[in-house]
N, C-alpha and C positions, 0 to 999 in steps of 0.2 A: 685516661686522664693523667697528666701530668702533673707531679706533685713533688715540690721542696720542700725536704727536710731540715731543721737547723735547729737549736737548743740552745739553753741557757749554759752548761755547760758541753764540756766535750766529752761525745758520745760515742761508743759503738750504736750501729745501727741496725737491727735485721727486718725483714719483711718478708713475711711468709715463711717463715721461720730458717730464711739463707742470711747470712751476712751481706749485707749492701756496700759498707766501708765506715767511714766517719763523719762524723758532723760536731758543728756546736755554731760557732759565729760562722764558718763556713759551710755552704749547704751542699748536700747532696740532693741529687734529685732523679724519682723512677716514674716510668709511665706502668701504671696500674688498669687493668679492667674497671670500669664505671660501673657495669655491673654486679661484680663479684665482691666480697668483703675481704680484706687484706688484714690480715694481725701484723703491727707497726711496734716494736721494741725498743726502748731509748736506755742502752747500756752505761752509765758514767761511768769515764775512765776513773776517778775518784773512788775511794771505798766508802769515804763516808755519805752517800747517796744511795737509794734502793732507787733502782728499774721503773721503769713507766712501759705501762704496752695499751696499746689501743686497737680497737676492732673497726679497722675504718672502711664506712660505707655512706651510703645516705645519710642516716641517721645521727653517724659521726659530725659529718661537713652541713648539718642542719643546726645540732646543738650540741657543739665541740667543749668538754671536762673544761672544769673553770682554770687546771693547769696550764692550758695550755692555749695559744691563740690561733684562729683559722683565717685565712684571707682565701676568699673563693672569687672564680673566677669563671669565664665561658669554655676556659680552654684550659684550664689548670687547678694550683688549689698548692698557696704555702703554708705548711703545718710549722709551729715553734715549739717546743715543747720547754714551758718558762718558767714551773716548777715542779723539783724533785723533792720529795721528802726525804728528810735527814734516817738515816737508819738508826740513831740514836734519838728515841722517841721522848714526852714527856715536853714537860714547860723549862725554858731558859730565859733566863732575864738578861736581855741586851741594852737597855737605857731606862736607867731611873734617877727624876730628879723632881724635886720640890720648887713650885714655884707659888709663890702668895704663901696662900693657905690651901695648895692644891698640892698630892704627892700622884706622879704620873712614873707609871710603870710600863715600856714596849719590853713586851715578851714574847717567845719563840712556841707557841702548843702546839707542838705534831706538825712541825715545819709553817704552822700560819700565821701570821704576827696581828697582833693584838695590843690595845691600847687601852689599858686599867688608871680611871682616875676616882681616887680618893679624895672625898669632901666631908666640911662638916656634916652635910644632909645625906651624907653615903656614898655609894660610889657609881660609874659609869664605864660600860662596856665599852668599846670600840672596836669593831674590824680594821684593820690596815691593808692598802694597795700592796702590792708586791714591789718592795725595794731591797735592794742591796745594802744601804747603808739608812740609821737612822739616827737623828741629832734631835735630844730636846735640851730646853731649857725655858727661860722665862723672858719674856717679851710687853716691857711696859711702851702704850701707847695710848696717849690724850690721856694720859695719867691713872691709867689701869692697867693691871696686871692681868696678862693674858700666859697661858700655857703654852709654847712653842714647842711643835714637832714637824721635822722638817723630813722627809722617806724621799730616796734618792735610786732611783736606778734605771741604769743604761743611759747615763750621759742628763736624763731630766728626772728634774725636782718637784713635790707636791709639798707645800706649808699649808698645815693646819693653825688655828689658834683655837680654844680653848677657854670658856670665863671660868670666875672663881666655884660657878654651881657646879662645872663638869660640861656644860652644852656645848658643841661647835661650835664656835663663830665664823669660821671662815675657812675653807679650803679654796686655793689658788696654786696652779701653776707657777713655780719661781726658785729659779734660780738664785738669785739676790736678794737681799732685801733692807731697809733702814724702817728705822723704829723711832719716833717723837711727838708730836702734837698728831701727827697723821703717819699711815701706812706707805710706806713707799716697796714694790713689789716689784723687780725687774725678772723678764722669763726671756731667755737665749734661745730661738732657734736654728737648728743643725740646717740651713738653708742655703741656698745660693748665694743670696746676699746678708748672711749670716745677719740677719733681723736682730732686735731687740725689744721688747716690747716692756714699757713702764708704765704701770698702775700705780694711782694713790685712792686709798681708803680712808674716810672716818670712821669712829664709830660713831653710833647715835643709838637711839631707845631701841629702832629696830635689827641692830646690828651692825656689822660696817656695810658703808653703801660705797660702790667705786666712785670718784668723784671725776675722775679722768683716764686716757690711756692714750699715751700716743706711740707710735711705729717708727724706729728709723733703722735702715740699712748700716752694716759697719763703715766706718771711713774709710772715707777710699775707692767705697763700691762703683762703678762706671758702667751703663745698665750698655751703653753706646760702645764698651769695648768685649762684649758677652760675645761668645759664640754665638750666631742665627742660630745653632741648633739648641740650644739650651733655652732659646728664650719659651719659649711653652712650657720647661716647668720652672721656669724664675718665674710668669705671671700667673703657674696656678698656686707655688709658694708665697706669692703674696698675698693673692686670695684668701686662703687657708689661714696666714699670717693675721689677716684684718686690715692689710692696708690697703693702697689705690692702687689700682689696675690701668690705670690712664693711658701712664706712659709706652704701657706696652702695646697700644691697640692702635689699629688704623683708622680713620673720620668712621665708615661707616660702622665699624665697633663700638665706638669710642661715643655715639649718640644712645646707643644701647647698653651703657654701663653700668645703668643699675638694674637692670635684666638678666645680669650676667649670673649672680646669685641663685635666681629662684631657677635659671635654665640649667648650671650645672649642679645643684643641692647641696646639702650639707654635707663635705667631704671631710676629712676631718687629717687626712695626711696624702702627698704627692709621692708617690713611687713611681722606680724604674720599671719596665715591662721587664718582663720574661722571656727568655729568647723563645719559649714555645708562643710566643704573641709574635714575631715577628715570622714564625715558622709558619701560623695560624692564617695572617694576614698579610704579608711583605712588609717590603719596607715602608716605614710610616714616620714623620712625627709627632709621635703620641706618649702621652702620659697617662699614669698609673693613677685615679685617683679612690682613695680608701672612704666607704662610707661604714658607720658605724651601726649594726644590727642587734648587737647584742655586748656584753660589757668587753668578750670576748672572740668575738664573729665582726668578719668587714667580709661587706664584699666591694670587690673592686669593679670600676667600670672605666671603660679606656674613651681619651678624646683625642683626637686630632688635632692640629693645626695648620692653617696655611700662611706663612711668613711669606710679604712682598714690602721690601723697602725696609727692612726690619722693625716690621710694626705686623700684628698679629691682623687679620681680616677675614679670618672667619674659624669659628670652632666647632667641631662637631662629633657625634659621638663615633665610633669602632663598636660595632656591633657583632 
Protein backbone atom coordinates (compact mmCIF):
# COMPACT_ATOMS: atom_id res chain seq x y z
CA UNK A 1 0.00 0.00 0.00
CA UNK A 2 0.94 3.29 -0.78
CA UNK A 3 1.13 5.84 1.62
CA UNK A 4 1.67 9.88 1.82
CA UNK A 5 3.20 11.41 4.45
CA UNK A 6 2.83 15.23 5.25
CA UNK A 7 2.59 17.29 8.54
CA UNK A 8 1.66 20.36 10.04
CA UNK A 9 5.00 21.26 10.44
CA UNK A 10 8.34 20.15 8.91
CA UNK A 11 9.47 16.77 9.78
CA UNK A 12 12.13 14.36 9.80
CA UNK A 13 10.49 11.12 8.93
CA UNK A 14 11.43 7.42 9.88
CA UNK A 15 9.57 4.14 9.18
CA UNK A 16 10.53 1.21 10.46
CA UNK A 17 12.96 2.77 12.40
CA UNK A 18 15.30 4.01 8.69
CA UNK A 19 14.98 7.56 7.99
CA UNK A 20 12.62 8.02 4.93
CA UNK A 21 13.67 12.02 4.28
CA UNK A 22 11.35 14.97 5.13
CA UNK A 23 7.98 16.18 4.92
CA UNK A 24 5.68 18.78 6.27
CA UNK A 25 3.41 20.72 3.48
CA UNK A 26 5.45 18.67 1.02
CA UNK A 27 4.85 15.01 1.14
CA UNK A 28 6.81 12.20 1.09
CA UNK A 29 5.47 9.03 0.17
CA UNK A 30 6.46 4.80 0.81
CA UNK A 31 4.89 1.60 -0.36
CA UNK A 32 4.51 -0.36 2.88
CA UNK A 33 3.24 -4.15 3.24
CA UNK A 34 -0.70 -4.16 4.02
CA UNK A 35 -0.19 -6.77 6.05
CA UNK A 36 2.58 -6.09 8.40
CA UNK A 37 2.49 -3.18 10.94
CA UNK A 38 5.03 -0.21 10.16
CA UNK A 39 6.25 2.15 13.25
CA UNK A 40 5.75 5.86 11.50
CA UNK A 41 7.93 8.61 13.37
CA UNK A 42 7.23 12.47 12.83
CA UNK A 43 10.63 14.29 13.99
CA UNK A 44 10.06 18.42 14.07
CA UNK A 45 12.74 20.09 12.78
CA UNK A 46 11.69 22.78 15.68
CA UNK A 47 12.72 21.96 19.42
CA UNK A 48 9.96 23.32 20.67
CA UNK A 49 7.71 20.15 19.58
CA UNK A 50 8.04 16.42 20.92
CA UNK A 51 7.83 13.53 18.29
CA UNK A 52 4.73 11.70 17.28
CA UNK A 53 5.19 7.82 16.30
CA UNK A 54 2.43 5.53 15.23
CA UNK A 55 1.99 1.93 14.89
CA UNK A 56 0.33 1.81 11.58
CA UNK A 57 -1.79 -1.21 10.45
CA UNK A 58 -5.36 -2.02 10.23
CA UNK A 59 -6.31 -0.75 13.15
CA UNK A 60 -4.32 2.58 12.65
CA UNK A 61 -6.31 3.32 9.01
CA UNK A 62 -9.71 2.26 10.86
CA UNK A 63 -9.56 4.67 13.82
CA UNK A 64 -6.58 7.06 13.21
CA UNK A 65 -5.30 9.32 17.05
CA UNK A 66 -7.45 12.53 16.91
CA UNK A 67 -3.75 14.17 15.88
CA UNK A 68 -3.77 13.43 13.06
CA UNK A 69 -6.01 12.96 9.69
CA UNK A 70 -6.35 9.74 7.44
CA UNK A 71 -7.63 9.75 3.93
CA UNK A 72 -8.04 5.93 2.75
CA UNK A 73 -8.26 4.69 -0.27
CA UNK A 74 -8.43 1.32 -2.70
CA UNK A 75 -4.89 1.69 -3.62
CA UNK A 76 -3.26 4.05 -1.05
CA UNK A 77 -3.84 5.96 2.26
CA UNK A 78 -2.58 9.95 2.93
CA UNK A 79 -1.50 10.17 6.53
CA UNK A 80 -1.08 14.23 8.13
CA UNK A 81 0.22 14.35 11.12
CA UNK A 82 -1.82 18.05 12.34
CA UNK A 83 -0.94 18.05 15.84
CA UNK A 84 2.28 18.04 17.84
CA UNK A 85 2.43 18.75 21.33
CA UNK A 86 4.44 21.59 22.62
CA UNK A 87 7.30 20.04 24.90
CA UNK A 88 6.74 22.86 27.21
CA UNK A 89 3.63 21.44 29.00
CA UNK A 90 0.93 23.07 31.37
CA UNK A 91 -1.96 25.76 30.49
CA UNK A 92 -1.13 29.19 28.35
CA UNK A 93 -3.39 31.81 27.75
CA UNK A 94 -3.54 32.94 24.09
CA UNK A 95 -6.85 35.39 23.96
CA UNK A 96 -8.68 36.91 26.70
CA UNK A 97 -11.35 39.40 26.41
CA UNK A 98 -14.71 40.62 28.08
CA UNK A 99 -17.51 41.05 26.17
CA UNK A 100 -21.21 42.18 27.86
CA UNK A 101 -21.15 40.58 30.94
CA UNK A 102 -19.11 37.56 29.71
CA UNK A 103 -15.15 37.15 30.36
CA UNK A 104 -13.79 34.43 27.65
CA UNK A 105 -10.61 32.98 27.96
CA UNK A 106 -8.84 30.51 24.64
CA UNK A 107 -6.13 28.64 26.33
CA UNK A 108 -3.27 26.31 25.46
CA UNK A 109 -3.65 22.86 28.12
CA UNK A 110 -1.00 20.29 26.96
CA UNK A 111 -1.09 21.73 23.37
CA UNK A 112 -5.31 21.58 23.22
CA UNK A 113 -7.03 24.64 23.07
CA UNK A 114 -9.93 25.35 25.04
CA UNK A 115 -12.61 27.92 25.49
CA UNK A 116 -13.38 29.07 29.27
CA UNK A 117 -16.43 31.51 29.73
CA UNK A 118 -17.20 33.08 32.85
CA UNK A 119 -20.79 34.23 33.65
CA UNK A 120 -22.77 35.46 36.30
CA UNK A 121 -24.49 31.87 36.61
CA UNK A 122 -20.65 30.31 36.46
CA UNK A 123 -18.77 29.25 33.94
CA UNK A 124 -18.69 27.11 30.68
CA UNK A 125 -16.13 24.65 29.07
CA UNK A 126 -15.41 24.57 25.59
CA UNK A 127 -13.20 22.26 23.41
CA UNK A 128 -11.73 24.10 20.30
CA UNK A 129 -11.13 22.84 16.56
CA UNK A 130 -7.38 22.87 15.72
CA UNK A 131 -6.37 26.37 14.68
CA UNK A 132 -3.48 28.31 14.13
CA UNK A 133 -4.73 31.55 15.04
CA UNK A 134 -7.59 32.76 17.40
CA UNK A 135 -9.37 36.19 17.60
CA UNK A 136 -12.03 37.04 20.08
CA UNK A 137 -14.09 39.77 20.86
CA UNK A 138 -17.48 41.09 21.16
CA UNK A 139 -20.07 40.94 18.37
CA UNK A 140 -23.55 42.96 18.81
CA UNK A 141 -26.26 41.93 16.52
CA UNK A 142 -30.26 42.64 16.52
CA UNK A 143 -29.13 44.52 19.47
CA UNK A 144 -27.43 41.79 21.57
CA UNK A 145 -24.25 41.05 22.71
CA UNK A 146 -22.87 37.92 21.64
CA UNK A 147 -19.27 36.48 22.39
CA UNK A 148 -17.10 36.35 19.29
CA UNK A 149 -14.36 33.68 18.68
CA UNK A 150 -13.17 33.44 15.32
CA UNK A 151 -10.11 29.92 15.10
CA UNK A 152 -8.24 30.08 11.86
CA UNK A 153 -6.23 27.41 10.21
CA UNK A 154 -4.77 26.55 6.99
CA UNK A 155 -6.22 29.27 4.95
CA UNK A 156 -10.12 28.64 6.64
CA UNK A 157 -12.03 30.06 9.22
CA UNK A 158 -14.78 28.62 11.94
CA UNK A 159 -16.89 31.73 14.06
CA UNK A 160 -18.50 30.86 16.90
CA UNK A 161 -20.94 33.24 18.75
CA UNK A 162 -21.69 32.84 22.21
CA UNK A 163 -24.92 34.52 24.57
CA UNK A 164 -24.65 36.29 27.69
CA UNK A 165 -25.37 32.66 29.70
CA UNK A 166 -22.19 30.96 28.17
CA UNK A 167 -24.33 28.65 25.40
CA UNK A 168 -23.27 28.39 21.65
CA UNK A 169 -25.31 30.14 19.45
CA UNK A 170 -23.72 29.63 16.43
CA UNK A 171 -20.69 27.87 14.68
CA UNK A 172 -20.34 28.54 10.88
CA UNK A 173 -17.78 28.42 8.54
CA UNK A 174 -16.41 32.18 7.57
CA UNK A 175 -14.04 33.84 6.52
CA UNK A 176 -15.84 37.33 6.70
CA UNK A 177 -18.24 38.65 8.33
CA UNK A 178 -20.62 42.09 9.19
CA UNK A 179 -22.58 42.49 12.32
CA UNK A 180 -26.22 44.83 12.67
CA UNK A 181 -29.77 44.16 12.78
CA UNK A 182 -28.76 40.62 11.04
CA UNK A 183 -25.64 38.29 10.68
CA UNK A 184 -23.91 38.65 7.54
CA UNK A 185 -21.29 35.50 7.27
CA UNK A 186 -19.22 35.28 3.96
CA UNK A 187 -16.91 31.75 3.51
CA UNK A 188 -14.09 31.84 0.50
CA UNK A 189 -13.44 28.76 -1.18
CA UNK A 190 -9.87 27.51 -2.27
CA UNK A 191 -11.77 26.35 -5.69
CA UNK A 192 -11.53 26.66 -9.30
CA UNK A 193 -13.74 29.24 -9.38
CA UNK A 194 -12.76 30.65 -6.19
CA UNK A 195 -16.55 30.65 -4.93
CA UNK A 196 -18.02 32.71 -2.33
CA UNK A 197 -20.58 31.79 -0.43
CA UNK A 198 -22.76 34.53 1.78
CA UNK A 199 -25.09 33.72 4.60
CA UNK A 200 -27.43 36.03 6.61
CA UNK A 201 -28.61 35.05 10.06
CA UNK A 202 -31.34 36.42 12.72
CA UNK A 203 -31.66 35.70 15.78
CA UNK A 204 -34.82 34.66 17.28
CA UNK A 205 -36.17 32.70 20.52
CA UNK A 206 -34.61 29.71 19.06
CA UNK A 207 -31.38 31.02 18.04
CA UNK A 208 -30.08 32.34 14.77
CA UNK A 209 -31.97 30.72 11.95
CA UNK A 210 -30.06 31.29 8.34
CA UNK A 211 -32.51 33.23 6.43
CA UNK A 212 -30.57 33.01 3.03
CA UNK A 213 -27.22 31.90 1.18
CA UNK A 214 -26.39 32.60 -2.10
CA UNK A 215 -23.10 31.21 -4.24
CA UNK A 216 -21.34 33.31 -6.70
CA UNK A 217 -17.95 32.61 -8.64
CA UNK A 218 -15.20 35.31 -8.52
CA UNK A 219 -15.42 38.00 -11.32
CA UNK A 220 -14.18 37.33 -14.19
CA UNK A 221 -14.73 33.53 -13.82
CA UNK A 222 -15.32 32.03 -17.67
CA UNK A 223 -16.67 28.40 -17.02
CA UNK A 224 -16.34 28.45 -21.46
CA UNK A 225 -12.60 29.37 -21.17
CA UNK A 226 -11.63 26.30 -18.60
CA UNK A 227 -9.44 23.68 -19.70
CA UNK A 228 -11.79 20.37 -20.78
CA UNK A 229 -9.73 18.85 -18.51
CA UNK A 230 -10.57 20.58 -15.33
CA UNK A 231 -13.96 20.80 -15.98
CA UNK A 232 -14.86 17.48 -13.68
CA UNK A 233 -13.48 19.04 -10.80
CA UNK A 234 -14.90 22.68 -11.43
CA UNK A 235 -18.50 20.70 -11.38
CA UNK A 236 -17.73 18.41 -8.36
CA UNK A 237 -16.34 21.87 -6.59
CA UNK A 238 -19.46 23.19 -7.15
CA UNK A 239 -21.30 20.56 -6.05
CA UNK A 240 -19.50 20.44 -2.69
CA UNK A 241 -19.78 24.39 -2.89
CA UNK A 242 -23.78 24.19 -2.83
CA UNK A 243 -24.23 25.70 -6.13
CA UNK A 244 -25.83 24.52 -9.67
CA UNK A 245 -24.38 22.04 -11.69
CA UNK A 246 -26.30 22.89 -14.75
CA UNK A 247 -23.99 24.47 -16.69
CA UNK A 248 -21.66 21.92 -16.62
CA UNK A 249 -23.72 18.97 -17.90
CA UNK A 250 -24.84 17.72 -21.23
CA UNK A 251 -29.20 17.30 -22.09
CA UNK A 252 -29.06 13.81 -21.00
CA UNK A 253 -27.23 14.91 -17.53
CA UNK A 254 -28.75 17.85 -17.27
CA UNK A 255 -32.67 16.00 -16.83
CA UNK A 256 -31.07 14.03 -14.07
CA UNK A 257 -29.76 16.94 -11.98
CA UNK A 258 -31.32 16.54 -9.02
CA UNK A 259 -30.23 12.83 -8.85
CA UNK A 260 -26.85 13.90 -9.00
CA UNK A 261 -26.73 14.34 -5.14
CA UNK A 262 -27.98 11.19 -3.71
CA UNK A 263 -25.80 9.13 -6.76
CA UNK A 264 -22.54 10.74 -5.70
CA UNK A 265 -23.28 11.32 -1.67
CA UNK A 266 -22.27 13.45 0.73
CA UNK A 267 -18.59 14.40 -0.25
CA UNK A 268 -17.44 17.01 1.68
CA UNK A 269 -13.88 18.04 -0.40
CA UNK A 270 -12.58 17.43 -4.29
CA UNK A 271 -9.06 16.27 -4.45
CA UNK A 272 -6.34 15.57 -6.98
CA UNK A 273 -5.74 11.62 -7.36
CA UNK A 274 -2.51 10.21 -6.55
CA UNK A 275 -0.19 9.16 -9.05
CA UNK A 276 -0.51 5.55 -7.63
CA UNK A 277 -4.33 6.01 -8.97
CA UNK A 278 -3.16 6.64 -12.27
CA UNK A 279 -0.52 3.81 -11.78
CA UNK A 280 -3.60 1.57 -10.34
CA UNK A 281 -5.96 2.35 -13.26
CA UNK A 282 -4.32 4.52 -16.38
CA UNK A 283 -5.12 7.41 -17.55
CA UNK A 284 -8.42 8.72 -16.66
CA UNK A 285 -10.40 11.78 -15.94
CA UNK A 286 -11.12 11.37 -12.52
CA UNK A 287 -11.45 13.09 -9.41
CA UNK A 288 -10.80 12.65 -5.84
CA UNK A 289 -13.83 12.98 -3.94
CA UNK A 290 -13.44 12.92 0.20
CA UNK A 291 -16.36 11.49 2.33
CA UNK A 292 -16.43 12.09 5.94
CA UNK A 293 -16.31 8.82 8.37
CA UNK A 294 -15.09 10.03 11.29
CA UNK A 295 -14.16 13.81 12.72
CA UNK A 296 -10.95 12.63 11.37
CA UNK A 297 -11.21 9.67 8.87
CA UNK A 298 -12.33 10.28 4.88
CA UNK A 299 -12.40 7.93 2.69
CA UNK A 300 -11.95 8.65 -0.68
CA UNK A 301 -13.76 7.44 -3.80
CA UNK A 302 -12.84 8.22 -7.37
CA UNK A 303 -15.26 9.27 -10.37
CA UNK A 304 -14.77 9.60 -13.76
CA UNK A 305 -15.91 11.67 -16.43
CA UNK A 306 -16.75 11.77 -19.98
CA UNK A 307 -16.53 15.41 -21.69
CA UNK A 308 -18.14 15.65 -25.35
CA UNK A 309 -18.79 19.31 -26.54
CA UNK A 310 -17.58 20.54 -23.32
CA UNK A 311 -20.50 19.58 -21.35
CA UNK A 312 -20.08 16.60 -18.95
CA UNK A 313 -22.52 13.33 -20.14
CA UNK A 314 -21.90 10.89 -18.09
CA UNK A 315 -20.26 10.02 -14.49
CA UNK A 316 -19.21 7.15 -12.98
CA UNK A 317 -17.49 5.78 -10.39
CA UNK A 318 -13.33 4.08 -10.65
CA UNK A 319 -13.48 1.23 -8.80
Amino acid sequence: MRVHFSASVPCLLRLGGATAGYCGEAEKFADLPEEENVVAEFFPLSGEYAPLAFVLGKEFFSAPPSCCDVYRYSCGADLFAAEFSAREQGMRVVEQVRAGGVLATVFLSDGRAQLALETAGGAQLYSLPRAQDFEAGEEKIGGKAFVRLHCRQRGRGVLFLYGQDGTQALRADADEWESGEKLVVREKFADIAAHTAESVYAFGEGGFLQESRTLRAREGFDLSALDERLLPFALFQEIAAGGDPAPFLAPNLLEKKDLLSDYLGNFCQVRLPKEIFYLTHGSRNAAALAYRRADNLFEIRFFEAEVKERKICNLKPVE
